[in-house]
C-alpha positions as CSV (number, residue, x, y, z in Angstrom):
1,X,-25.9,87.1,53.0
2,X,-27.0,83.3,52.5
3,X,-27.0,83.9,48.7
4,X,-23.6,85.4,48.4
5,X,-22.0,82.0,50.7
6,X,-23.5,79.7,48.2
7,X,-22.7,81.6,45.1
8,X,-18.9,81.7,46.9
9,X,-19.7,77.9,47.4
10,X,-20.2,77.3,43.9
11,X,-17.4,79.4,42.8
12,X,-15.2,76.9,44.8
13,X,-16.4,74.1,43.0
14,X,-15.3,75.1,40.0
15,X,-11.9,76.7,41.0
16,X,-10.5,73.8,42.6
17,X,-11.1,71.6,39.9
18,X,-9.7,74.2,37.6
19,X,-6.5,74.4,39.4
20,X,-6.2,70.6,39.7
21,X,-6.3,70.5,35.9
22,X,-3.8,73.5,35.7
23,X,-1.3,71.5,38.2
24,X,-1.5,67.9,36.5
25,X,-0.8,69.8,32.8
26,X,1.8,71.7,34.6
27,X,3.4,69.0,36.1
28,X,3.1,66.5,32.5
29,X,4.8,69.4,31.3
30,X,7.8,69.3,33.7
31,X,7.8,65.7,33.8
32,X,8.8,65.4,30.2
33,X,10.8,68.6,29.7
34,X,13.1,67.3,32.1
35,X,14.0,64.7,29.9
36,X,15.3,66.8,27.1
37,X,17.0,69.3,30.2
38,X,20.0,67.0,30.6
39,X,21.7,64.0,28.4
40,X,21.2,61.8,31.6
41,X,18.0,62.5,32.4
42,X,14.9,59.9,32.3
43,X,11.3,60.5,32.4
44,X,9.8,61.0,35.9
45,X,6.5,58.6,35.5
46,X,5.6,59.0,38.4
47,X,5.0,62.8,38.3
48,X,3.8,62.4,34.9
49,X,1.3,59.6,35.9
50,X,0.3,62.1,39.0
51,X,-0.2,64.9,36.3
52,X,-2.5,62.9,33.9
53,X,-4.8,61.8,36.9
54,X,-4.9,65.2,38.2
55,X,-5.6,66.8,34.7
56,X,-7.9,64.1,33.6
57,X,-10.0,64.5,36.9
58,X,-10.3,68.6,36.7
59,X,-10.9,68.6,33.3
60,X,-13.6,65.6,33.8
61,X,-15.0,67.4,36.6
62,X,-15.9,70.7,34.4
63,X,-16.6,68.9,31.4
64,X,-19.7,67.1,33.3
65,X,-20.4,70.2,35.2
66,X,-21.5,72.1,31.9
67,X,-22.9,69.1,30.1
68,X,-25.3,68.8,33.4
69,X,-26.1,72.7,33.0
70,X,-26.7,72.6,29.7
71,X,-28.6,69.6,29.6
72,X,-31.0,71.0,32.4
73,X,-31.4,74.5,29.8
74,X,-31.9,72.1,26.8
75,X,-28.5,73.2,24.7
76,X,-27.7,70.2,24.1
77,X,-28.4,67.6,21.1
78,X,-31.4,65.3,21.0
79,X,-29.1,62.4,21.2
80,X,-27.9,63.6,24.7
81,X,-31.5,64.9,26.2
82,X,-32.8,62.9,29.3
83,X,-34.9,59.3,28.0
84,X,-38.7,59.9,29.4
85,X,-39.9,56.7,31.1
86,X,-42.8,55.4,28.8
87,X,-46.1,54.4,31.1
């Protein structure tokens, strides 16, 4: 039982990351098509600006989540391994 609650655990830090991404793209997405809906329209910045942190900070957030895993199994380059302390 106390393996399944931290596999759901860690399941939930990758989903809500994931959907923070989806929202921010979703929402840059709005933010400019609602531009080109009318001829009055303007660009909403502040939902685009909203959007970009949101995305920027899920995507981020998974990007460093698999560079740490990988980095742990040694998949990645040389250039990105861990430095050893020289004694």
């Amino acid at each position: 039982m106390k393996i399944a609650f931290f596999r759901f655990i860690a399941i939930l830090l990758l989903v809500i990351p994931g959907v923070l991404a989806t929202y921010g793209f979703l929402a840059m997405k709005d933010s400019v098509f609602a531009q080109f809906s009318s001829p009055e329209a303007h660009v909403q910045w502040g939902k685009f600006a909203l959007g970009f942190v949101c995305f920027a900070a899920g995507v981020s957030f998974i990007g460093g989540w698999i560079f740490f895993r990988d980095r742990k199994r040694n998949y990645v380059a040389p250039r990105f391994k861990a430095k050893r302390k020289k004694s």
